[in-house]
C-alpha positions in Angstrom: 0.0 0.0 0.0 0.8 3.6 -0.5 2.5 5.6 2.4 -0.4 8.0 1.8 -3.8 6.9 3.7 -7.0 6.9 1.8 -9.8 8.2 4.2 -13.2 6.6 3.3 -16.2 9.1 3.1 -18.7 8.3 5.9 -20.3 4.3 5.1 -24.0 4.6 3.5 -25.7 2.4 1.5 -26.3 3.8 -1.8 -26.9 0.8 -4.8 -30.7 2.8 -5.3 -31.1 6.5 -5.7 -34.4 7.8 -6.4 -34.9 11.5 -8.0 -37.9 13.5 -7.0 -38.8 16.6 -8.3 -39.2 19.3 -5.3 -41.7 21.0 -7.5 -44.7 17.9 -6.9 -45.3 17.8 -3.3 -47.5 14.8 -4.0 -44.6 12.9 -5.1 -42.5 14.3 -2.3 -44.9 12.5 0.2 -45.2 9.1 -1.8 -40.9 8.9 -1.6 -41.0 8.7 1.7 -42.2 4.9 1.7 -39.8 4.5 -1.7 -37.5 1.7 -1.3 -34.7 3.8 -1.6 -31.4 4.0 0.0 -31.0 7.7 -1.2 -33.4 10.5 -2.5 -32.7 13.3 -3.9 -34.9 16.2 -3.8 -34.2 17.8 -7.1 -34.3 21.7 -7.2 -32.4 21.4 -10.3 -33.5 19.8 -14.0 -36.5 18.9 -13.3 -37.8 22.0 -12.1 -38.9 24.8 -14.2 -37.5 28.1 -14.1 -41.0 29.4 -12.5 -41.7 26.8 -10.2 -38.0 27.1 -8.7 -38.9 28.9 -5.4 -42.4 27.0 -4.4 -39.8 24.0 -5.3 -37.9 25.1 -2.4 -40.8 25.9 -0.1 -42.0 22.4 -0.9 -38.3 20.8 0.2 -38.3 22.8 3.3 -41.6 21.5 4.3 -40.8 18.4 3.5 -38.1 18.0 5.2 -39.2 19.2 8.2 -42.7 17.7 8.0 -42.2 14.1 6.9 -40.9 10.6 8.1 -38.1 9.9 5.7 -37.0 6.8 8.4 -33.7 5.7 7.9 -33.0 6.7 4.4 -30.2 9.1 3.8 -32.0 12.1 2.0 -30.0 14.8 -0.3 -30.7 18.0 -2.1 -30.4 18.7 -6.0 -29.2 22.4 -5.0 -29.6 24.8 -9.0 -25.7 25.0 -10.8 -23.4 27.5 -9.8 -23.7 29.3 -12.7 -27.5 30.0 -11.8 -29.0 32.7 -9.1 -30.8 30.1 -7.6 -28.0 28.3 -6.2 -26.9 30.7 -3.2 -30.6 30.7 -2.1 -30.8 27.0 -2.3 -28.4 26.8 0.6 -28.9 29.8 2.5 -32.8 28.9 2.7 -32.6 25.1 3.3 -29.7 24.9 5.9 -31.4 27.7 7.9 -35.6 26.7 7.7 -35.2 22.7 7.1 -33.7 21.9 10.3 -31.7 18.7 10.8 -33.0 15.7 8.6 -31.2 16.7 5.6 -27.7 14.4 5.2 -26.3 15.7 1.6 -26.5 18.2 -1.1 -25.8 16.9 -4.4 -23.9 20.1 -6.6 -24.8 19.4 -10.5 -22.5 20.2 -13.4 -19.4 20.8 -11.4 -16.3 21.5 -13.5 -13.4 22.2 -11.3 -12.4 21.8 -7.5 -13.0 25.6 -6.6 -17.1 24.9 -7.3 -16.6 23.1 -4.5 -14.8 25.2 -2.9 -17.0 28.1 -3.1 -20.2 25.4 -2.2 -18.5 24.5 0.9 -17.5 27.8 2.4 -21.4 28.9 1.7 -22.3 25.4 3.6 -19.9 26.3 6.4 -20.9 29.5 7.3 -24.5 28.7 6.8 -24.3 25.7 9.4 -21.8 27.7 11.9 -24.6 30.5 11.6 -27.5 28.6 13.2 -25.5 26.1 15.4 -26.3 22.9 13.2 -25.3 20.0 14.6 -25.1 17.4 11.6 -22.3 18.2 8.8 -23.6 17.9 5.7 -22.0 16.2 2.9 -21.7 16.4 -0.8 -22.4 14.3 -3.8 -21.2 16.0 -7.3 -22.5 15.0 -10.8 -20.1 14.7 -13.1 -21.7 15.9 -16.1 -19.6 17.6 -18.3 -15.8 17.4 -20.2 -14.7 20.1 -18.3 -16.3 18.1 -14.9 -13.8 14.7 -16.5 -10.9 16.6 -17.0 -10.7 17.7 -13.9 -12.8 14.7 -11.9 -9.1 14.1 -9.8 -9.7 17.7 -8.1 -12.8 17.8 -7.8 -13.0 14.6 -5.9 -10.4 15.4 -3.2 -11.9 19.2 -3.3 -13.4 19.0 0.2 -13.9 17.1 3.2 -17.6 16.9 2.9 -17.0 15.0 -0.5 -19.0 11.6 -0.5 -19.7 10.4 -3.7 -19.5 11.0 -7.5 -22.1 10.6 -9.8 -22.3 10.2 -13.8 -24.6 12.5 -15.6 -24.6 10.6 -18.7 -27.3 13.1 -20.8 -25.0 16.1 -20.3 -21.8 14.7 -20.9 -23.3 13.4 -23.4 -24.4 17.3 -24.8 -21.1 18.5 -23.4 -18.7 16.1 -25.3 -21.6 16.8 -28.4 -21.7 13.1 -28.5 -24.2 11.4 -31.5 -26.6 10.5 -29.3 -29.8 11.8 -28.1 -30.9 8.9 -25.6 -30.2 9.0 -21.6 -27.8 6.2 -20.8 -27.5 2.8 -22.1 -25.8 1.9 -25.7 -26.0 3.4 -29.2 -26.1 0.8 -32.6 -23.5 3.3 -34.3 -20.9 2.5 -31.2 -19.0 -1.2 -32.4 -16.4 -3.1 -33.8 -16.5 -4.7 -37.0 -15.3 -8.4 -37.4 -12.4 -9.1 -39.7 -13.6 -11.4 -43.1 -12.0 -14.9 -42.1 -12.8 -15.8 -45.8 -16.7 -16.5 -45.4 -17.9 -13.8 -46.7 -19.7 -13.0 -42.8 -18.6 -10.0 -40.3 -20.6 -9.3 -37.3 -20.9 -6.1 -35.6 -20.6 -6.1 -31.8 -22.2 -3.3 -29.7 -19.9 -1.4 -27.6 -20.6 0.4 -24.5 -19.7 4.2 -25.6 -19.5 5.1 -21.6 -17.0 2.7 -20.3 -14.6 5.4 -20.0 -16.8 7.8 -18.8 -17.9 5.5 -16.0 -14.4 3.8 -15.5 -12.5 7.5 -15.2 -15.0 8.5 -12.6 -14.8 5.1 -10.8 -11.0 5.6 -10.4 -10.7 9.2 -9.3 -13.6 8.4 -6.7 -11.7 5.5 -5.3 -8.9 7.3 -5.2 -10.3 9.7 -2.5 -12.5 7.1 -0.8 -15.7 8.3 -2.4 -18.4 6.2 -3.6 -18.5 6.3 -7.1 -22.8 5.7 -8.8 -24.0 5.7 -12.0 -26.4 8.2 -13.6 -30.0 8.1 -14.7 -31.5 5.9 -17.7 -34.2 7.2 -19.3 -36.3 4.3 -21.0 -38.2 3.6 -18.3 -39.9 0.7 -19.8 -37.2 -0.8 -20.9 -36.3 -3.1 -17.8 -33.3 -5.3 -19.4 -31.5 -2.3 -20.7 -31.9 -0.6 -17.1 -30.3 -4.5 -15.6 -27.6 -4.3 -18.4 -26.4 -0.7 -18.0 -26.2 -0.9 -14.2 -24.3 -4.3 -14.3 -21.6 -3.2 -16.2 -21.5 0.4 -13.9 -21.6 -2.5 -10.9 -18.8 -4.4 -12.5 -16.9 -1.0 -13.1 -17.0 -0.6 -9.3 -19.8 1.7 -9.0 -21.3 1.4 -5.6 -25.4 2.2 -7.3 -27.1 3.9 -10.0 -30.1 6.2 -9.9 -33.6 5.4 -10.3 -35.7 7.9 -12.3 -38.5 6.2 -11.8 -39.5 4.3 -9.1 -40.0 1.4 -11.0 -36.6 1.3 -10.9 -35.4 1.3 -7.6 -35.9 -2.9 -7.1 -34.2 -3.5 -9.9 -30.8 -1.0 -8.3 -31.5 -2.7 -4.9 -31.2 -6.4 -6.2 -28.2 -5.5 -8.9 -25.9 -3.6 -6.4 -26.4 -6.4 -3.7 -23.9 -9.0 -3.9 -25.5 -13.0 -3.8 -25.9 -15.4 -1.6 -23.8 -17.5 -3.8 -20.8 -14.4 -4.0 -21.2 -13.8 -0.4 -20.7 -17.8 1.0 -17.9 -18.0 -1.5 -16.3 -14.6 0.4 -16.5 -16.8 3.4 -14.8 -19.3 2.3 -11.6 -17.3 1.0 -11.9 -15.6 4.3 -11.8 -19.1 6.1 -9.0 -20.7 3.6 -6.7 -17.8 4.1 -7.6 -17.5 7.5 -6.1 -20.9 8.2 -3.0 -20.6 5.7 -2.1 -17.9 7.7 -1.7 -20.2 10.4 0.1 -22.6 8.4 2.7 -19.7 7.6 1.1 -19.6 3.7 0.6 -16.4 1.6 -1.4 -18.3 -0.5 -4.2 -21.4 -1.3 -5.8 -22.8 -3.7 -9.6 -23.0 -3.2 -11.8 -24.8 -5.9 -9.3 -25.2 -8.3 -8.5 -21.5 -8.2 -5.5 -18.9 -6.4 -6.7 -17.2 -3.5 -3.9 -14.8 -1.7 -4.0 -11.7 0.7 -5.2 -9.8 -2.2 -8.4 -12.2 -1.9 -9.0 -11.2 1.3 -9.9 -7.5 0.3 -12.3 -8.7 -2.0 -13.6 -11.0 0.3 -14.2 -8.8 3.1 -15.5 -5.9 0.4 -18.2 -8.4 -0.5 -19.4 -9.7 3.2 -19.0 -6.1 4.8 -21.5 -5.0 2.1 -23.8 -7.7 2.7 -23.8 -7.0 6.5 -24.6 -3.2 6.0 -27.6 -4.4 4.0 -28.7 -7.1 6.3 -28.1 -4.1 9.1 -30.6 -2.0 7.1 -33.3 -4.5 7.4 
């Protein structure tokens, strides 16, 4: 291991996170028995320009006003770039009391938005004595956002997670696409002609970077790294295919749109039984080589080491904190 320590941002569960525009109270007060991990209360997107400040008043109401229980709850505060964002802050950290756990900042594109989001956070909660520090979750949602996703995530010490805002990136790289998440036909490899005349085409995943980059720098600085939105809400297997390969990437969840969509998060994100019993296992071989003075085993025909036992103990410790959250 490095000399330098990697400090872990605070342990929540996050494989679903549900987005709830702050503009319908009536869908405010059906998320609270969502089967969520995280919400979002989104002042943000999906908000109109003219509905921004009842949006507000509704967020403040329902934070103070409704059971959330034990799901971590977070606020879609407007871009810095907007004259909605300062009042976002100043209004909700003063009149929503303590409930609220994280803001999520959208678009950001270098480590001073943070910066200048955390000093207005500070002084907000040092100004009426708030007991609970709230953290942040950033959307990484544009180039300038991936160029720089290495500062932003070590920005500040509120940082908790990154999140990719695929639709956009997808507008700020100008990508060809106009869909929210999940592949595009135009993005493959062509076989080579092995003399029969046949090549076949094989889909690609056009945000495996994307997803992989963010994964990395998130790691890096102990954050928990989810995946973005995907818009075809009907479309249940492309929803399972797109968070698998975010899940295999190392992303921790992925965001449900749609609360149809939440199950689906909850089940993908969570490892198996079968993945979890063979986690104990490597944990019990090693556990006994170590004894024997061995670095390494083999266990069903395959090399476990001391590397294993990370794995291992990534896998149980996950199932424990779902198991923990009933």
């Amino acid at each position: 291991m490095s000399f330098t320590p990697i400090e872990q941002a605070p342990a929540r569960l996050n494989r679903s996170e549900l987005a709830v525009p702050g503009s319908n109270y009536r869908f405010l007060e059906k998320a609270t028995e969502a089967p969520a991990d995280v919400i979002f209360l989104d002042l943000e997107d999906a908000v109109a320009p003219d509905d921004k400040e009842q949006a507000r008043k509704n967020i403040i109401s329902a934070l103070n006003d409704l059971d959330w229980g034990n799901k971590t709850i977070s606020v879609r505060i407007n871009g810095l770039d907007t004259h909605y964002m300062y009042r976002d802050v100043v209004d909700i950290i003063e009149q929503a009391g303590e409930r609220l756990d994280l803001m999520m900042i959208p678009k950001v594109g270098t480590a001073a938005d943070i910066y200048a989001v955390d000093m207005l956070v500070t002084q907000c909660e040092q100004a009426v004595g708030r007991k609970k520090r709230i953290g942040f979750e950033m959307i990484i949602e544009t180039a300038l956002g991936m160029a720089n996703v290495d500062e932003i995530a070590g920005a500040s010490t509120r940082n908790e997670s990154l999140h990719f805002g695929v639709a956009d990136y997808a507008a700020s790289t100008r990508a060809m696409t106009t869909n929210i998440g999940g592949p595009n036909p135009n993005y493959g490899v062509l076989t080579d002609d092995e003399g029969s005349g046949n090549r076949e085409f094989h889909w690609g995943d056009m945000w495996h970077y994307a997803i992989a980059r963010m994964v990395v720098a998130a790691r890096a600085h102990g954050l928990r790294p989810v995946d973005g939105p995907f818009g075809d809400i009907e479309d249940t297997e492309g929803y399972k295919a797109q968070a698998l390969r975010a899940a295999v990437l190392g992303c921790e969840g992925k965001w449900a749109i749609h609360p149809s969509q939440l199950k689906l998060a909850n089940e993908l994100f969570a490892p198996s039984e079968k993945d979890v019993e063979r986690a104990n296992k490597i944990l019990a071989a090693m556990e006994q080589a170590q004894k024997e003075g061995r670095g390494a085993v083999t266990l069903d025909g395959r090399l476990i080491d001391i590397a294993s036992i990370k794995q291992a103990e990534n896998l149980v410790n996950k199932a424990k904190q779902i198991s923990d959250a009933g």
